[in-house]
C-alpha positions in Angstrom: -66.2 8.5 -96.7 -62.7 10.1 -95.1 -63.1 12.2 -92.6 -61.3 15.4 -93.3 -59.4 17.0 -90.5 -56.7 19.3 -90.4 -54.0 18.0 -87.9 -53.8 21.6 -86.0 -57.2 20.1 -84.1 -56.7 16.1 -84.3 -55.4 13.7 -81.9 -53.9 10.1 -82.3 -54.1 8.8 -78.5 -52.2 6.1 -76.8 -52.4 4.2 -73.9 -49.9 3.0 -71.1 -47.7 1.0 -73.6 -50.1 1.6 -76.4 -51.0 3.2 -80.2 -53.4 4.9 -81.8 -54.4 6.2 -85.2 -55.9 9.1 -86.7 -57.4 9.0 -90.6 -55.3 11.7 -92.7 -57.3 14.2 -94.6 -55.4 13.9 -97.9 -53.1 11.8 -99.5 -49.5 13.1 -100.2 -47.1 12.0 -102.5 -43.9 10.5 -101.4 -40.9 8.3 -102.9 -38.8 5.8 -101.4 -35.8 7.3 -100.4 -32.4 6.1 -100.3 -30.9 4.6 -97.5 -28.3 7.4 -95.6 -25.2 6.5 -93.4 -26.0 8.5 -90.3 -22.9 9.0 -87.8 -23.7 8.3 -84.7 -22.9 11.7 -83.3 -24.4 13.6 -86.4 -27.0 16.3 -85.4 -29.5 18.2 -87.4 -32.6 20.3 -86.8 -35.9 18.2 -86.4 -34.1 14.8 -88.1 -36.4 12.5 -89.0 -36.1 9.4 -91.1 -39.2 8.7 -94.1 -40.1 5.3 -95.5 -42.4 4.7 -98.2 -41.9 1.1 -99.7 -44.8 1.1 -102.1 -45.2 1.8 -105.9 -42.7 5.4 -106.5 -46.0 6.9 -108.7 -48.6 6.2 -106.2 -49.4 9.0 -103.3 -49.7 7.5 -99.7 -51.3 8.9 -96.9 -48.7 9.7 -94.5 -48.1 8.2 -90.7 -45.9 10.0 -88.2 -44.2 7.1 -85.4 -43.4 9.0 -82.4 -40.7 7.4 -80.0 -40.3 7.0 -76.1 -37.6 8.1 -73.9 -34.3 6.9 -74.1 -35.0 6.2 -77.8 -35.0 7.4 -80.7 -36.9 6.8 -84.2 -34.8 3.5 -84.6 -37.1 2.1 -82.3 -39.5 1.4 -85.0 -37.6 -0.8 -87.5 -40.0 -3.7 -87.3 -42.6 -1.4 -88.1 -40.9 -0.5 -91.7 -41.6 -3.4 -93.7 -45.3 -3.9 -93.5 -46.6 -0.4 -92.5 -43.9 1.0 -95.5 -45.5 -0.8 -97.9 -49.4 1.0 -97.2 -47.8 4.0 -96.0 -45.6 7.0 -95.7 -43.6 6.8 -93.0 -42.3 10.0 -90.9 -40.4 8.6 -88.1 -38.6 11.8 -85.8 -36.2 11.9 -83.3 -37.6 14.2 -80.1 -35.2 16.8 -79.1 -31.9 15.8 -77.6 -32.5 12.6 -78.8 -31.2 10.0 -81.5 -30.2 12.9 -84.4 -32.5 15.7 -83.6 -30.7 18.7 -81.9 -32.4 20.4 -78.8 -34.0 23.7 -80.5 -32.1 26.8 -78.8 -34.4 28.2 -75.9 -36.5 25.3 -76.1 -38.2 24.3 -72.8 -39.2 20.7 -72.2 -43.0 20.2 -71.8 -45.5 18.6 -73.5 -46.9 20.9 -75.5 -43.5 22.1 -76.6 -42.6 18.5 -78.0 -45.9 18.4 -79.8 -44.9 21.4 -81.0 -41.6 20.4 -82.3 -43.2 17.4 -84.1 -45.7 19.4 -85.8 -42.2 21.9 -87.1 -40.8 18.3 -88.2 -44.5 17.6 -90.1 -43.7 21.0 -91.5 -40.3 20.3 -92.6 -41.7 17.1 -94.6 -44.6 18.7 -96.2 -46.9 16.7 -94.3 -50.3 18.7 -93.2 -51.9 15.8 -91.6 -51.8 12.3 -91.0 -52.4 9.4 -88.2 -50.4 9.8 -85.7 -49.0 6.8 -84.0 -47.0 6.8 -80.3 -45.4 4.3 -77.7 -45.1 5.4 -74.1 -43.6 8.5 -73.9 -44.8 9.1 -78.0 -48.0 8.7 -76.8 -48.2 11.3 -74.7 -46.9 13.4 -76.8 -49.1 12.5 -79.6 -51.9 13.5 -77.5 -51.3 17.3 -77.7 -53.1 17.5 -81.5 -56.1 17.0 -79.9 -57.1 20.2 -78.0 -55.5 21.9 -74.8 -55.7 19.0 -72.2 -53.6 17.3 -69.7 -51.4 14.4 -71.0 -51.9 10.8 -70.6 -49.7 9.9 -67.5 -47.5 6.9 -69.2 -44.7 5.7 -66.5 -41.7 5.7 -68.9 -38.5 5.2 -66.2 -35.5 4.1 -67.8 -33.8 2.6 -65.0 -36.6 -0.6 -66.0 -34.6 -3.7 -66.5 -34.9 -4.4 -70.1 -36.5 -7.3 -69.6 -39.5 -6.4 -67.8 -39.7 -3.9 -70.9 -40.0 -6.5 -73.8 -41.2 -9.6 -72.3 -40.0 -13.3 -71.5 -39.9 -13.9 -75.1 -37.3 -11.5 -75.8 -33.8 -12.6 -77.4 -30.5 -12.3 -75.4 -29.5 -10.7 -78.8 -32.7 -8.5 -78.2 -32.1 -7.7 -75.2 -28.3 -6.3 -75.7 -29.3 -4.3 -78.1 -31.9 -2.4 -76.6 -29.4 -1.8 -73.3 -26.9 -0.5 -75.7 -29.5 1.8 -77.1 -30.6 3.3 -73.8 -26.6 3.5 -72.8 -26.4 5.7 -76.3 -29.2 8.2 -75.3 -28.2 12.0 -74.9 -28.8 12.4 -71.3 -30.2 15.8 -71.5 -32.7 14.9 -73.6 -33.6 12.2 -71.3 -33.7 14.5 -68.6 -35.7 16.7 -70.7 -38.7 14.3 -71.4 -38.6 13.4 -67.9 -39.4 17.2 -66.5 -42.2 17.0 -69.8 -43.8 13.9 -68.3 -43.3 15.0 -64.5 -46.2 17.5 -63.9 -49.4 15.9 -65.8 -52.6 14.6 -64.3 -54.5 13.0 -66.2 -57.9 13.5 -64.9 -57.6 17.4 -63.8 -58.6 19.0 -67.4 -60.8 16.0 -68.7 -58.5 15.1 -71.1 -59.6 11.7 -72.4 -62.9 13.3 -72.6 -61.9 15.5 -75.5 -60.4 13.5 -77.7 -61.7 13.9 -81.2 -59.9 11.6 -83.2 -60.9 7.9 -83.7 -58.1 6.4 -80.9 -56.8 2.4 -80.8 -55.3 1.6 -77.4 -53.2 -1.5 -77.4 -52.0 -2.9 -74.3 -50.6 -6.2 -73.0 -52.7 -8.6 -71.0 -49.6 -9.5 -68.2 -47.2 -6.8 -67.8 -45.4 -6.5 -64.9 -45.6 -2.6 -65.0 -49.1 -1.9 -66.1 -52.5 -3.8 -65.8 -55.2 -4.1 -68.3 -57.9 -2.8 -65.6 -56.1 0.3 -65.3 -55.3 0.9 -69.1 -59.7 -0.4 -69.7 -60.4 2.2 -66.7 -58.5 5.5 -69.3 -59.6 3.6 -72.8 -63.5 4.0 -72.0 -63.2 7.5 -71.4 -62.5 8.7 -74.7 -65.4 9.0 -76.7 -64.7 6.8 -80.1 -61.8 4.8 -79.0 -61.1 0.8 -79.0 -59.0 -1.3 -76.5 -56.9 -4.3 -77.7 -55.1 -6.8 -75.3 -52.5 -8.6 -76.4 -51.0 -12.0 -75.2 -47.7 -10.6 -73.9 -45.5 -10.2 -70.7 -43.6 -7.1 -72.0 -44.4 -3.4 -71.7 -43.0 -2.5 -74.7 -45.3 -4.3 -76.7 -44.3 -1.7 -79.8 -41.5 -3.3 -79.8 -41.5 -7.0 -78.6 -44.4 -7.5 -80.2 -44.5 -5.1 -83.5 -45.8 -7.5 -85.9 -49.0 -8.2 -83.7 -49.5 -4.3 -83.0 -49.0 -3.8 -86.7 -51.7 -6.1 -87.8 -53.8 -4.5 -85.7 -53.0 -1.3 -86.3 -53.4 -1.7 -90.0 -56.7 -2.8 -89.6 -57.8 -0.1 -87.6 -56.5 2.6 -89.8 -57.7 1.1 -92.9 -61.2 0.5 -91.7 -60.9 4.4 -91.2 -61.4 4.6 -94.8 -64.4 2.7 -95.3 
């Protein structure tokens, strides 16, 4: 049977270059919508960008992809095809960031970014749904659980890009991603930065109190993060799963998407069971 849960009290957890999933409570309806141009300088209140590939007359349950710093919701294009198909797709921009504009008075934190999702949730007429983040999104994403400390996920831009996605990756790849970062509104940058500056991860307990069912998914050789460490976090939230993955890159969301979909599919579906 589903597990109802409102989103106001649920989590979706990551790890260190991980995702995780929360079951929905209800299924929503959505439509595929039509392709926009988007300017590259265009701004709007909590942008987002929605995907829903599957039969127009059926009503999906809805997944919100949250971003990392010096991105934007581009960063989950290989995502699209396969999870788009199963479900709804809510992909924002954070603050200052890709399209979204920085909210006036708004003050960087963690909380505050959870908070600005949730307003972009609203803004879709989404009430709940599985929560998905990489890196920085991750941390973020935590925030729906209960008050707690964020999961301390080293996000530094200055990272060659290779490091980020791996051996494997493209020259093509590789360019674009370092044309992506060059792009990146540098005050919202600076503003995840200050979010992600003050946590500690074990001061409030935080893993501890995680509620929702939580999929880690880390790589079994990157340079910036070891699976020891990311094992050491995973086993201290209560219903939670740790995947490794054959890959050099820290990224892994996005150098190896089709492998963390699978697995992601998987885990959310056998939610439902």
């Amino acid at each position: 049977m589903t597990r109802t849960i409102s989103r106001r009290n649920v989590l979706a957890a990551a790890g260190f270059s991980a995702l995780a999933g929360q079951l929905t409570s209800e299924m929503l309806h959505a439509q595929s919508l039509p392709l926009r141009a988007v300017k590259d300088d265009y701004k709007e209140d909590f942008f987002y960008r929605e995907d829903w590939l599957g039969e127009p007359w059926w009503k999906p349950e809805p997944v919100v992809l949250i971003h990392g710093n010096d991105e934007s919701s581009v960063e989950w294009y290989a995502w699209v095809p396969r999870m788009g198909q199963e479900y709804r797709l809510v992909r924002p921009d954070l603050p200052g960031l890709g399209h979204s504009n920085i909210p006036r008075g708004f003050e960087y934190s963690l909380v505050n970014l959870a908070t600005f999702v949730a307003q972009v949730m609203d803004k879709a007429g989404v009430d709940s749904a599985h929560i998905i983040g990489a890196k920085t999104g991750g941390a973020v994403a935590m925030r729906f659980g209960a008050p707690a400390s964020p999961l301390a996920i080293a996000d530094p831009s200055p990272i060659p890009q290779r490091d980020r996605l791996g051996s494997n990756a493209s020259k093509e790849m590789i360019a674009y991603w370092n044309t992506l970062f060059s792009k990146s509104d540098r005050e919202g940058v600076k503003g995840l930065n200050k979010a992600l500056s003050n946590f500690d991860l074990a001061k409030e307990g935080v893993l501890q109190r995680i509620f929702a069912p939580a999929l880690v998914i880390t790589a079994d050789r990157s340079k910036m993060n070891s699976v020891e460490k990311t094992r050491a976090y995973q086993m201290q939230i209560p219903n939670s799963r740790l995947v490794v993955i054959r890959s050099d890159a820290y990224h892994i969301a996005a150098a190896n998407a089709d492998e963390c979909v699978t697995h992601t599919l998987a885990f959310l579906n056998e939610q439902k069971a």
